[in-house]
C-alpha positions in Angstrom: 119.5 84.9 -32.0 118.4 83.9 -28.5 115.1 85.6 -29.0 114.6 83.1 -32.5 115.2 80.4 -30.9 113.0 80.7 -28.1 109.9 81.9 -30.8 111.0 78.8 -32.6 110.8 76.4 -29.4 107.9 78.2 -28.5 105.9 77.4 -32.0 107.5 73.6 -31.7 106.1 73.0 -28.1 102.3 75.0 -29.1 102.2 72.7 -32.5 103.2 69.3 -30.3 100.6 70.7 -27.5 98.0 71.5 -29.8 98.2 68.3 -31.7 97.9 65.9 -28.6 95.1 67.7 -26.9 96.9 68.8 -24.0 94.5 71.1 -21.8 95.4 72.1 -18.4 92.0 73.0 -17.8 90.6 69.4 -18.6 93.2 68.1 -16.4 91.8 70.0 -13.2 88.0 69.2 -14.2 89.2 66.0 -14.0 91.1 66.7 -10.8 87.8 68.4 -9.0 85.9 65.4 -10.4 88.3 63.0 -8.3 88.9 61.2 -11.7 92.4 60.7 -12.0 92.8 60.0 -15.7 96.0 60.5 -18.2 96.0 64.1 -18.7 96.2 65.3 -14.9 98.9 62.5 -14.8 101.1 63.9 -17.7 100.3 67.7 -16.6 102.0 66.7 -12.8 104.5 64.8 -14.6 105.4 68.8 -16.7 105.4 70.2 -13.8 107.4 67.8 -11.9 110.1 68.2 -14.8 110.2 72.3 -15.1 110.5 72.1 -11.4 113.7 69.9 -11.4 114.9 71.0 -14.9 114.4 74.9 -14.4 116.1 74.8 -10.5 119.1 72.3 -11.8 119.6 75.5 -14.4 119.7 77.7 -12.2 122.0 75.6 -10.0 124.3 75.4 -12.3 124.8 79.0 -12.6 123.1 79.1 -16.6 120.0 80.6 -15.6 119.5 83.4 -13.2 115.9 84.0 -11.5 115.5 86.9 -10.5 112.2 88.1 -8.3 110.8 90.3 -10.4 108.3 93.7 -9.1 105.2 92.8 -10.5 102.7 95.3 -10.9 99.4 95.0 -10.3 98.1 96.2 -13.3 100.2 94.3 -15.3 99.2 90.8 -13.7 95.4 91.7 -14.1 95.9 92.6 -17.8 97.8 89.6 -18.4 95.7 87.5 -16.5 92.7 88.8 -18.9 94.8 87.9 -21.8 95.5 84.6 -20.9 91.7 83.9 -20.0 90.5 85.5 -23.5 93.0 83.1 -24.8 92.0 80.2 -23.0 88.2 81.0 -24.1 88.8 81.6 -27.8 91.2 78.0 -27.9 88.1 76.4 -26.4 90.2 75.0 -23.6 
């Protein structure tokens, strides 16, 4: 069941993002381009919120984080995922 609901919150928050043109990329071009406009605003506002939200969690004793051994391998493969992603979504 938990594994649902996270593929269904998942789908919710990827339909909302897609839909509102949400781009962390265009939020740092617009960061390197010292323009400060609405969608480097809301992306540090996200952030801001995880940050608190996530370590409140985790506080609380709901949530544990453990440090994970990451290995190498598996970060450059995911990191070439993520970047094929990001070029076939055009962001």
């Amino acid at each position: 069941m938990r594994g649902f609901s996270a593929f269904a919150l998942g789908m919710t928050l990827g339909f909302v993002l897609t839909r509102t043109d949400f781009c962390m990329h265009s939020a740092f071009r617009d960061a390197v381009a010292r323009r400060a406009g609405p969608s480097l605003r809301i992306w540090l506002v996200a952030l801001t919120v995880q940050l608190v939200v996530v370590n409140a969690i985790a506080a609380f004793g709901v949530i544990s984080i453990p440090l994970p051994i990451t290995a190498p391998a598996a970060a450059l493969v995911g990191g070439v995922a993520f970047g094929i992603g990001m070029v076939l979504a055009k962001g």
